[in-house]
C-alpha positions in Angstrom: 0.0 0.0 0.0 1.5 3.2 -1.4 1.3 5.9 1.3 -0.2 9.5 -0.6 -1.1 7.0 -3.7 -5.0 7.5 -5.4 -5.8 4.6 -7.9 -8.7 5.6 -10.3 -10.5 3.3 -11.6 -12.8 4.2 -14.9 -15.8 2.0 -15.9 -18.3 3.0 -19.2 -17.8 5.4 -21.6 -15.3 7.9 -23.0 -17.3 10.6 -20.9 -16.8 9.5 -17.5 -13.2 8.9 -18.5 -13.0 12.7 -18.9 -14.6 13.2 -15.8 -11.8 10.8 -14.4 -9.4 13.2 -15.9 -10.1 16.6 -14.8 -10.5 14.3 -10.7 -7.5 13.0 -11.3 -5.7 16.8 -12.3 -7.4 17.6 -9.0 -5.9 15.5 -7.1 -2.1 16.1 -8.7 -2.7 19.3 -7.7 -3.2 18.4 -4.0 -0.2 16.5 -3.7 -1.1 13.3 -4.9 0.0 10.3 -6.8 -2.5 8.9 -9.4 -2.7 5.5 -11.1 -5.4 5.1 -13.6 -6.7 1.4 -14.5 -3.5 -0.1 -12.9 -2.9 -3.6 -13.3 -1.5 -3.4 -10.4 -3.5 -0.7 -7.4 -1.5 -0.4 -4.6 -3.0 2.6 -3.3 -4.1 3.3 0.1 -7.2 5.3 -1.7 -9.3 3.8 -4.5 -12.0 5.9 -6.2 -14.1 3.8 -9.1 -16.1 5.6 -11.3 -18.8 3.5 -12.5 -21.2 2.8 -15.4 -24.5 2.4 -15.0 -26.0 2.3 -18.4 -27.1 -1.2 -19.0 -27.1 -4.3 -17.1 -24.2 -5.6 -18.2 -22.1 -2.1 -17.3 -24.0 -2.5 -14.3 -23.1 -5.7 -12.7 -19.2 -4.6 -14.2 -19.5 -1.7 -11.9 -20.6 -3.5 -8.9 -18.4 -6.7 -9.3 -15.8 -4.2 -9.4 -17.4 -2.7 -6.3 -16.8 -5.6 -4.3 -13.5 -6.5 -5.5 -12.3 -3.4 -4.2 -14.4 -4.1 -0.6 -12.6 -7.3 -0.5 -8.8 -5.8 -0.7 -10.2 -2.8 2.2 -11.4 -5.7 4.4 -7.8 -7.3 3.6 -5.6 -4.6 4.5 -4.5 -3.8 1.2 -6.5 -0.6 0.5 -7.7 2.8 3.2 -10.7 3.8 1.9 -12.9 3.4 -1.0 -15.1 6.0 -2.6 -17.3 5.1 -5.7 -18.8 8.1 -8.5 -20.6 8.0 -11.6 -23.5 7.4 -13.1 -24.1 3.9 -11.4 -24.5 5.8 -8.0 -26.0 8.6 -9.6 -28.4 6.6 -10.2 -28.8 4.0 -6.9 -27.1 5.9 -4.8 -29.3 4.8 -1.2 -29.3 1.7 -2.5 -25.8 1.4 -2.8 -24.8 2.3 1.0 -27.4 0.2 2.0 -26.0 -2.7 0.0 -22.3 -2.1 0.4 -21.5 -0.3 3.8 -17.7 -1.1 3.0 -17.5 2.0 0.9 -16.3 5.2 2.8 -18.5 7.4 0.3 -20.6 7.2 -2.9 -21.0 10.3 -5.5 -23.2 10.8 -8.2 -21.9 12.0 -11.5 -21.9 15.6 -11.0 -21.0 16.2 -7.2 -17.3 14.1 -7.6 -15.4 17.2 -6.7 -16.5 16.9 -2.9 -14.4 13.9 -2.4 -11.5 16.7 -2.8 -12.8 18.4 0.3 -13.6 15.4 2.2 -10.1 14.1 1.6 -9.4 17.8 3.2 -8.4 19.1 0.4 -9.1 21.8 -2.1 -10.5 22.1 -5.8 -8.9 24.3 -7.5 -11.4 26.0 -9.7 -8.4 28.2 -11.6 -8.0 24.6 -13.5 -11.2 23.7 -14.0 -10.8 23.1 -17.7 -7.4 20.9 -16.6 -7.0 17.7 -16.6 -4.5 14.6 -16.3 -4.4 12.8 -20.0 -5.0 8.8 -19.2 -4.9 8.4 -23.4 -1.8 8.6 -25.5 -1.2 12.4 -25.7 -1.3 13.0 -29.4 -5.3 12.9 -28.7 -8.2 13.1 -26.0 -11.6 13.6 -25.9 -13.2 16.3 -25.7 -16.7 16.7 -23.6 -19.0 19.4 -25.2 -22.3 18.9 -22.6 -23.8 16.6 -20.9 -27.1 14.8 -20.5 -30.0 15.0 -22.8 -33.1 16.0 -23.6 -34.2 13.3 -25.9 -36.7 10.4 -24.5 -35.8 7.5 -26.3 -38.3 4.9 -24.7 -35.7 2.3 -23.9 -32.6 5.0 -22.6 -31.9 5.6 -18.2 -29.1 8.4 -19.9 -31.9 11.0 -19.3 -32.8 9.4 -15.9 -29.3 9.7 -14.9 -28.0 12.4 -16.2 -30.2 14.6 -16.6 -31.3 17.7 -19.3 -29.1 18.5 -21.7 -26.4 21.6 -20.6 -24.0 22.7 -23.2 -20.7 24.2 -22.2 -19.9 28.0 -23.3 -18.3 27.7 -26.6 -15.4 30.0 -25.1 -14.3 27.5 -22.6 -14.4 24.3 -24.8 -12.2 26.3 -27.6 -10.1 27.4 -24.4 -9.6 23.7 -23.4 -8.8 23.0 -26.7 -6.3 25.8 -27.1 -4.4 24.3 -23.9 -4.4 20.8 -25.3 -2.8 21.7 -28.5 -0.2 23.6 -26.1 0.3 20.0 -24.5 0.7 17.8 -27.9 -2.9 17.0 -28.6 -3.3 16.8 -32.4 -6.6 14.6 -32.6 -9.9 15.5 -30.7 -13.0 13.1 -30.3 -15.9 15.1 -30.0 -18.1 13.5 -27.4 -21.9 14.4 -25.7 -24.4 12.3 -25.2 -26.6 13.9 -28.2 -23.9 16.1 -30.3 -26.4 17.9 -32.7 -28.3 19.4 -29.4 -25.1 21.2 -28.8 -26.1 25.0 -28.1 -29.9 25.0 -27.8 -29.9 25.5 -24.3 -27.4 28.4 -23.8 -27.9 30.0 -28.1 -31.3 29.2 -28.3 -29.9 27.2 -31.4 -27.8 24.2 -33.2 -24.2 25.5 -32.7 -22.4 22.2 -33.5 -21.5 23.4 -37.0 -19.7 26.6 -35.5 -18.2 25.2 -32.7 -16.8 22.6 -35.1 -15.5 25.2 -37.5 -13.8 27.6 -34.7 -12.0 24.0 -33.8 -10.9 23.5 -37.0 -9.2 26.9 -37.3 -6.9 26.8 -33.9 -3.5 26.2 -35.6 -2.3 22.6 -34.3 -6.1 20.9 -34.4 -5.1 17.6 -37.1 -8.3 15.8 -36.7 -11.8 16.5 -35.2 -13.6 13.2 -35.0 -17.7 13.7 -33.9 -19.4 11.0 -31.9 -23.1 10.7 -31.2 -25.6 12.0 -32.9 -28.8 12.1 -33.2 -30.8 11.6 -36.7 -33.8 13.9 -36.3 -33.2 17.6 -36.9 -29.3 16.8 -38.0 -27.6 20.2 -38.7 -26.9 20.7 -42.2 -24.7 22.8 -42.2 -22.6 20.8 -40.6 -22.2 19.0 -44.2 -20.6 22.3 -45.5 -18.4 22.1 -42.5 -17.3 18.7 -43.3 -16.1 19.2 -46.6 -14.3 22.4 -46.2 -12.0 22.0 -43.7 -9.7 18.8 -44.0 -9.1 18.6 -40.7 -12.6 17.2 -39.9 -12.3 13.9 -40.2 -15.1 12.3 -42.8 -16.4 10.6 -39.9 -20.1 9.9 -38.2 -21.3 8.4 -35.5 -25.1 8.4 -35.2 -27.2 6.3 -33.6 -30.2 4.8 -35.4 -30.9 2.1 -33.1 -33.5 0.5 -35.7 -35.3 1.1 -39.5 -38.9 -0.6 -39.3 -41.5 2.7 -38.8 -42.9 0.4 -36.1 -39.9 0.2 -34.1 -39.3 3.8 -34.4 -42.5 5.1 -33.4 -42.6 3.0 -30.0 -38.7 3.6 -29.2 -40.3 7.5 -29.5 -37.5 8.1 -31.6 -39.3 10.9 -33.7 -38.1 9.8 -37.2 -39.0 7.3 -40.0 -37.6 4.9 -42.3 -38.2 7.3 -45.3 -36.4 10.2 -43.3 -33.3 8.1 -42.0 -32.6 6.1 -45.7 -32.7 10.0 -46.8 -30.4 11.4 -44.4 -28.0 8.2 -45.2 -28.2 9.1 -48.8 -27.3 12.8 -48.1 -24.3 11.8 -45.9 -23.2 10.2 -48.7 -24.0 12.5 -51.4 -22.6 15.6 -49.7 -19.6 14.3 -47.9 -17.9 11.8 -50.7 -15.8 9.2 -49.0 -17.8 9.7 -45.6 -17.5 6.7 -43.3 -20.3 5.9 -40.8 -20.7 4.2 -37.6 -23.8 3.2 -35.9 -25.2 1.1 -33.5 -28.5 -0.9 -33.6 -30.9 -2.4 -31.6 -32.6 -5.8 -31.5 -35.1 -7.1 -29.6 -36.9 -4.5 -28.6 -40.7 -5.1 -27.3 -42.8 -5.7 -29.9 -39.9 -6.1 -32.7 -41.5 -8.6 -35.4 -39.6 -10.7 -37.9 -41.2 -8.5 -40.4 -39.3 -5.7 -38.4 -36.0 -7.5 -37.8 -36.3 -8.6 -42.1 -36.4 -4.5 -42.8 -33.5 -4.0 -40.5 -31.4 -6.5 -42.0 -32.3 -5.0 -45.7 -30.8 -2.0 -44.2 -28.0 -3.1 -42.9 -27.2 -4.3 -46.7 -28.5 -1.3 -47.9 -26.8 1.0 -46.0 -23.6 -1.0 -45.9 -22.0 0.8 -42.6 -18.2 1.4 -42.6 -18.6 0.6 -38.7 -21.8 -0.7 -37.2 -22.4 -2.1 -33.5 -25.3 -3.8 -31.8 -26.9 -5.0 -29.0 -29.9 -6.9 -27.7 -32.8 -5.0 -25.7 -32.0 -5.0 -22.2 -35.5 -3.7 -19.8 -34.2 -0.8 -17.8 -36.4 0.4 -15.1 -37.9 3.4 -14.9 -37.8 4.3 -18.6 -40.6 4.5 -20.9 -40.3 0.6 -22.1 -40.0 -0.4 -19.4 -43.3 1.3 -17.9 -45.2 0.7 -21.1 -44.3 -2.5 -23.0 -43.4 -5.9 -21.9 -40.4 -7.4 -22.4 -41.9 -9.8 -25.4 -39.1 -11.4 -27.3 -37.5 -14.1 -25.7 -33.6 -14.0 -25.0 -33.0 -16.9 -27.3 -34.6 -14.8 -30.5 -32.5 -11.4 -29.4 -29.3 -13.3 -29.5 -30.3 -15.2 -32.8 -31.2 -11.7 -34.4 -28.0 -10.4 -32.9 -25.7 -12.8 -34.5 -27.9 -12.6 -38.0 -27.0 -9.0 -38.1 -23.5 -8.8 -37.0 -22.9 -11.9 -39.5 -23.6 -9.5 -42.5 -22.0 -6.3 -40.8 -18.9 -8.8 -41.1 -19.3 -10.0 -44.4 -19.6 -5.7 -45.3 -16.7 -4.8 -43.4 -14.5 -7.5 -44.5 -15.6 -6.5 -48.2 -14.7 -2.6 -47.4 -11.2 -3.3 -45.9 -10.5 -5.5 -49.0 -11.7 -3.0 -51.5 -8.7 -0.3 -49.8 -6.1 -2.4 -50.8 -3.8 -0.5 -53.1 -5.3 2.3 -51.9 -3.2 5.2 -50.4 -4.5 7.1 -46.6 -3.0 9.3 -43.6 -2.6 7.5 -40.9 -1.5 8.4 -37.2 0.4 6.5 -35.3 -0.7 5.0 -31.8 1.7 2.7 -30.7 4.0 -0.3 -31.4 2.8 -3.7 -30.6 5.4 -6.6 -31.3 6.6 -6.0 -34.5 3.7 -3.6 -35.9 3.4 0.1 -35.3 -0.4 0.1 -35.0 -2.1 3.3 -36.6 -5.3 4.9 -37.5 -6.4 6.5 -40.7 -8.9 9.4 -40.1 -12.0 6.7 -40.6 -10.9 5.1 -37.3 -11.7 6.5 -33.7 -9.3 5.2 -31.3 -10.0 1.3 -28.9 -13.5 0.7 -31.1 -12.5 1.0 -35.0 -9.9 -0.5 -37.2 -6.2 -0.4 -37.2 -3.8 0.2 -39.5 -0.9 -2.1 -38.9 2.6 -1.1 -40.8 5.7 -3.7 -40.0 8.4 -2.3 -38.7 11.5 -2.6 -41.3 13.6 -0.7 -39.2 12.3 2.8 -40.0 11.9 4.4 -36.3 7.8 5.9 -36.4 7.5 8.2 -33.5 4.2 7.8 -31.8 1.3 10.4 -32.6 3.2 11.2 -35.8 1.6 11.1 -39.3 2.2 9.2 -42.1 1.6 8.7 -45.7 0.7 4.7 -46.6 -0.2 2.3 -48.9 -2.4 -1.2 -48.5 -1.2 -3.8 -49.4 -3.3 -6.5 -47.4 -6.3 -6.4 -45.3 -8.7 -9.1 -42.6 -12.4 -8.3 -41.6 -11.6 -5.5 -39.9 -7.4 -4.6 -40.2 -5.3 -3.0 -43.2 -1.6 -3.8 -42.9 0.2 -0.8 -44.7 3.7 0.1 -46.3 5.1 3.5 -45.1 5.5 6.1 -48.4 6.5 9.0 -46.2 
């Protein structure tokens, strides 16, 4: 047990690793050393910042929980304290359920561990924080919660309405960053295209995006989560004008079938989505999209799971995800439908469509071989350097993998290369410069 040591320990998403972050800069500043997602903990503090999106992330968070109780009833760990959205959202339940902990936060209120440690926040560094990601990029947080009520999402239960951070300070934290050796920013909120409304009384993603793009040192801007209905179009323009936007989408269309739109109270249709695919496409050549999609949601029909398939092929997603309906309580789905198709059907459905995402993706890597692309550089792993082209976000897209022949590749750098073999989801590259 390392006297004056904090290990930090982040569950979920790329948000509440910011969050992590700008705790763990506090901290630093208070005299403190801080591990993040060590192998190894051997501090006399722990702090876990938990997920509590969907069961799974759940029972992750509270197995991890535990594990830490278990080394604090050992000896081997002080005192426990657990944040995020998991105790945001079950917060009694959770000291009533595990006593071991010293103290539980939600997702907002993290900074009073500072002063119950006895320490101070320093609110001069507020837009600070401690990078736990390679430092040629980081994310970058532009608001949080959301005002959409998806019938099967707790995101609005837990977090909250939307609240979008001042322009000002986001292009201030982005300033600094670059200052520090960020290059590549993903763009992260829970609902990007809301950005604004609340404080502009409008869409300000397209300006905030292009202000980015014009701070000297800003490579890449990568945009993650959006939200079909309402998408702003200017954003298009945005896209294709400044290079250093990546051709990149994520956006969330969770399903196709009219059906299963209307009782997810997603507030589009199928005509309006295959439209908004179409313009992607049209008005941003070379655009690659990621998605995610949803099966077995109450009510879904074969007839409904057939139409999202045909999309899928339709569509043919440079990057797709998916997952089977899991009840969360306190939602709209789960107040208003029963949980109808069996487990058995979800997983079938599940494997159906990931089977032909595969067969797509394999086809699209193939179809870059010869091909030329920018890549940076991540790391080196055995006897690759691993990098990204601009098509790839970082831990959940595909890697470009280019042998190492001797040439020294300095990680975060950029490179010129050429494909020359690919798998599903890999390229393996030649450098050309």
């Amino acid at each position: 047990m390392r006297k004056n040591t904090i290990d930090i320990i982040t569950l979920g998403c790329s948000k509440n690793l910011v969050d992590s972050e700008k705790l763990m800069k506090q901290l630093e500043l208070n005299g403190y050393r801080v591990t993040h997602d060590s192998e190894n903990p051997q501090g006399e503090i722990a702090v876990i910042n938990t997920c509590g999106f969907i069961g799974d992330a759940k029972e992750e968070s509270v197995n991890m929980i535990l594990e830490f109780c278990q080394a604090k009833e050992e000896g081997r760990l002080k005192k426990l304290y657990v944040m995020g959205c998991l105790s945001e959202r079950y917060l009694k339940d959770l000291q009533v359920e595990i006593p071991q902990v010293d103290k539980f936060y939600g997702k907002f209120n993290w900074n009073e561990l500072l002063a119950d440690l006895g320490k101070t926040y320093h609110s001069e560094y507020a837009i600070e924080r401690y990078l736990t990601t390679p430092k040629h990029y980081a994310y970058l947080k532009i608001s949080e919660g959301c005002d959409r009520k998806c019938a099967y999402c707790a995101i609005p239960i837990i977090t909250g309405k939307h609240v979008s951070r001042p322009m000002e300070e986001i292009l201030d934290e982005v300033r600094l960053l670059v200052a520090q050796g960020v290059k590549e920013f993903q763009v992260i909120a829970q609902e990007l295209t809301y950005y604004g409304i609340d404080l502009y009384k409008k869409q300000m993603l397209p300006q905030l995006i292009e202000q980015m793009a014009e701070i000297p040192g800003v490579k890449w801007i990568r945009l993650h989560y959006a939200y079909p209905a309402h998408f702003p179009q200017d954003l298009f323009r945005v896209m294709r004008e400044h290079s250093n936007v990546c051709k990149y989408m994520d956006i969330a269309l969770q399903h196709i079938s009219d059906n299963m739109l209307q009782r997810m109270r997603r507030h589009v249709t199928k005509e309006e989505t295959y439209a908004l695919i179409e313009q992607f496409r049209h008005e941003v050549p070379g655009i690659h999209l990621r998605t995610t999609l949803m099966v077995g949601f109450p009510g879904e029909t074969e007839q409904d799971f057939e139409e999202l398939k045909e999309f899928v092929r339709h569509a043919r997603f440079e990057r797709m995800g998916a997952f089977a309906y899991s009840e969360e309580e306190g939602t709209y789905s789960a107040r208003h439908y029963k949980d109808d198709v069996a487990e058995e059907v979800k997983q079938r459905r599940l494997d159906e469509l990931m089977a032909i995402q595969q067969e797509i993706s394999n086809e699209q890597c193939h179809a870059k071989i010869g091909k030329e692309f920018q890549i940076i550089i991540d790391r080196r792993e055995g006897e690759y350097y691993v990098g990204r082209t601009e098509f790839d976000s970082p831990e959940v897209d595909p890697e470009v993998l280019v042998k190492d022949e001797g040439k020294i590749l300095h990680i975060g750098s950029f490179h010129r290369v050429k494909v020359y073999d690919a798998d599903d989801f890999d390229l393996y590259a030649e450098i050309i410069s």
